[in-house]
C-alpha positions in Angstrom: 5.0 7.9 -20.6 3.7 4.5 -20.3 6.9 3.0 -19.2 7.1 5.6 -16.3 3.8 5.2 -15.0 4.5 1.3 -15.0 7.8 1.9 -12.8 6.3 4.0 -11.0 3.7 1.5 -10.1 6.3 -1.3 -9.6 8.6 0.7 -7.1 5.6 2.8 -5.3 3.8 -0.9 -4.4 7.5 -2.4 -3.1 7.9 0.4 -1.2 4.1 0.2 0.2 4.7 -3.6 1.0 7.8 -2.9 2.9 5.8 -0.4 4.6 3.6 -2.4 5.8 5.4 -4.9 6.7 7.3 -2.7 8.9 4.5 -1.4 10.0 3.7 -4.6 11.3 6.5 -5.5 13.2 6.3 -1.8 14.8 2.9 -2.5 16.3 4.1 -5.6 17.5 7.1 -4.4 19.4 5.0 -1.6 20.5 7.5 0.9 18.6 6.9 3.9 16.9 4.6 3.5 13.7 4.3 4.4 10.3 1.5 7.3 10.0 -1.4 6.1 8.2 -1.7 9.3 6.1 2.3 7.8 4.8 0.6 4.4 3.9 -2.2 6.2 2.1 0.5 8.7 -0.1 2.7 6.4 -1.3 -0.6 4.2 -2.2 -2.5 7.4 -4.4 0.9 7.4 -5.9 1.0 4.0 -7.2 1.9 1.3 -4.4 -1.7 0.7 -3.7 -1.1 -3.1 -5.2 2.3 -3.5 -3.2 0.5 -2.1 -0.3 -2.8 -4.6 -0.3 -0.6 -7.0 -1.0 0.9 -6.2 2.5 -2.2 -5.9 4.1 -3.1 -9.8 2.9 0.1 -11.2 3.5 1.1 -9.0 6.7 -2.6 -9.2 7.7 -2.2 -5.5 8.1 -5.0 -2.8 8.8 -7.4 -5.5 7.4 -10.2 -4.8 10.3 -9.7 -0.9 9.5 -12.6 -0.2 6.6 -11.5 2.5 5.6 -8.3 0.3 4.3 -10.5 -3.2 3.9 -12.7 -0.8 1.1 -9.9 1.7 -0.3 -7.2 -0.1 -0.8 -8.8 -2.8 -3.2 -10.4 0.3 -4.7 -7.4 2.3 -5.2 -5.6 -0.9 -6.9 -8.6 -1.1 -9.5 -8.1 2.5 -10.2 -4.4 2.3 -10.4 -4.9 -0.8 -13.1 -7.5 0.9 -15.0 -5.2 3.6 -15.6 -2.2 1.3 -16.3 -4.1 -0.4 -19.1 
């Protein structure tokens, strides 16, 4: 059980990252974007890391509170739980 949730982890935050790095590059271009209530699934799923990660490096959704306070949150619970 603990190796899933670890994998699960590990592939839900890639995932998140890429997401928001897509996201990104979507807003920029003025394309179509990644819903926000996508972002926040696969994050309560597990890619809450991957996906703050993405916010920092992306600097990504980081004037939206909502993100700038539930994200880091989320991570903390999803570490908690991994440990």
């Amino acid at each position: 059980m603990e190796i899933f949730l670890f994998v699960l982890v590990g592939v839900a935050s890639i995932i998140a990252f890429i997401m928001m790095g897509l996201d990104k590059s979507y807003a920029k271009k003025g394309k179509w974007r990644i819903p926000e209530q996508t972002l926040w699934v696969t994050s309560l799923v597990g890619g809450a890391p991957g996906a703050w990660f993405g916010m920092i490096y992306f600097r990504h959704k980081t004037k939206h509170s909502l993100f700038q306070f539930g994200m880091p949150l989320l991570t903390i619970t999803w570490m908690i739980i991994l440990l």
